[in-house]
C-alpha positions as CSV (number, residue, x, y, z in Angstrom):
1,X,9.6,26.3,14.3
2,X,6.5,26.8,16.1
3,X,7.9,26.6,19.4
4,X,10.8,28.9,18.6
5,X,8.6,31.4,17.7
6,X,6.6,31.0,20.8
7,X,9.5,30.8,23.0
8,X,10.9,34.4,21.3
9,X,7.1,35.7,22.5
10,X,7.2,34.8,25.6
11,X,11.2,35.7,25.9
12,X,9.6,39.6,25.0
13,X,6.6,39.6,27.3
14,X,9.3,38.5,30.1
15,X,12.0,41.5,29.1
16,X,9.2,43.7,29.3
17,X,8.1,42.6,32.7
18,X,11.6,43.2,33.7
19,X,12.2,47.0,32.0
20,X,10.0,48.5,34.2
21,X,11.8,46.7,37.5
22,X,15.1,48.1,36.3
23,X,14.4,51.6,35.2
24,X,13.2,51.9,39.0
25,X,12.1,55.9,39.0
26,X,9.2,55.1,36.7
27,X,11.1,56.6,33.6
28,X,11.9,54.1,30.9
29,X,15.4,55.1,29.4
30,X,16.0,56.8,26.7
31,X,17.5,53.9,24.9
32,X,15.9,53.2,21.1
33,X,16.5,49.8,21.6
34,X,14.5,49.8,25.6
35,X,11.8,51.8,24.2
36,X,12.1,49.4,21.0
37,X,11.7,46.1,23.3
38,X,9.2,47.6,25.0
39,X,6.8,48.2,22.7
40,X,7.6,44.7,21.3
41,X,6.5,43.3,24.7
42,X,3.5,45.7,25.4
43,X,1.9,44.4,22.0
44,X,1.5,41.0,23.2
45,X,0.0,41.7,26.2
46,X,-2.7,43.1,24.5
47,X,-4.7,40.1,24.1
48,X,-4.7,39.6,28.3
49,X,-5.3,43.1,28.9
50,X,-8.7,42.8,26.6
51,X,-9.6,39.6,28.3
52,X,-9.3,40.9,31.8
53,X,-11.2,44.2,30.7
54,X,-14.0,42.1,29.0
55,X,-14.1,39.6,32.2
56,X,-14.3,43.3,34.5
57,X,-11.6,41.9,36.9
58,X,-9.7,44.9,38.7
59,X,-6.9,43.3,39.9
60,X,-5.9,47.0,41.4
61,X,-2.1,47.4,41.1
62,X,-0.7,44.2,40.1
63,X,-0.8,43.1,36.6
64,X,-2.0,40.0,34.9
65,X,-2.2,40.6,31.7
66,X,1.7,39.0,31.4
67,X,-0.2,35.7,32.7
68,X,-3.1,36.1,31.2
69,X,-1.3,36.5,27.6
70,X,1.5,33.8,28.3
71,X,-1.6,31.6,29.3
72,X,-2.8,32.2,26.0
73,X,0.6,31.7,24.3
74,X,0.5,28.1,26.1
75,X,-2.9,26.8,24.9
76,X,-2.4,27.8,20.9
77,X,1.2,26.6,20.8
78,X,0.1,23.1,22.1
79,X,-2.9,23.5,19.8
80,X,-0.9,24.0,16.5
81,X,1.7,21.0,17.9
82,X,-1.2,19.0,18.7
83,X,-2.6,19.7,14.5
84,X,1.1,19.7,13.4
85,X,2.8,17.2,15.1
């Protein structure tokens, strides 16, 4: 159960890695269900975004936060199978 649910999170901060790559032109489309899965995505990267804003690294156009949060993802999953387990 616990690494289903942390394989659906990181399944959603990779779809919303890719959205951007396929809409191309810089505009999403106007799909309920893109703008849906999108703003699934974009609310776990949240957590890296703070961290590299805390840590002040400007990483200029590229974008760690997907890393940074998937990193983050990794370390508590094995914690909770490491208490669980």
């Amino acid at each position: 159960m616990i690494s289903s649910t942390f394989n659906f999170i990181t399944i959603m901060i990779l779809i919303r890695i890719i959205i951007p790559i396929i809409a191309m032109g810089g505009h999403l489309p106007n799909s309920p269900l893109i703008k849906f899965l999108y703003d699934l995505g974009d609310m776990f990267l949240v957590p890296g975004r703070m961290i590299l804003q805390a840590l002040k690294i400007d990483t200029g156009m590229l974008d760690l936060s997907p890393l940074v949060s998937m990193m983050i993802l990794y370390f508590i999953e094995n914690l909770l199978l490491g208490l669980f387990a």
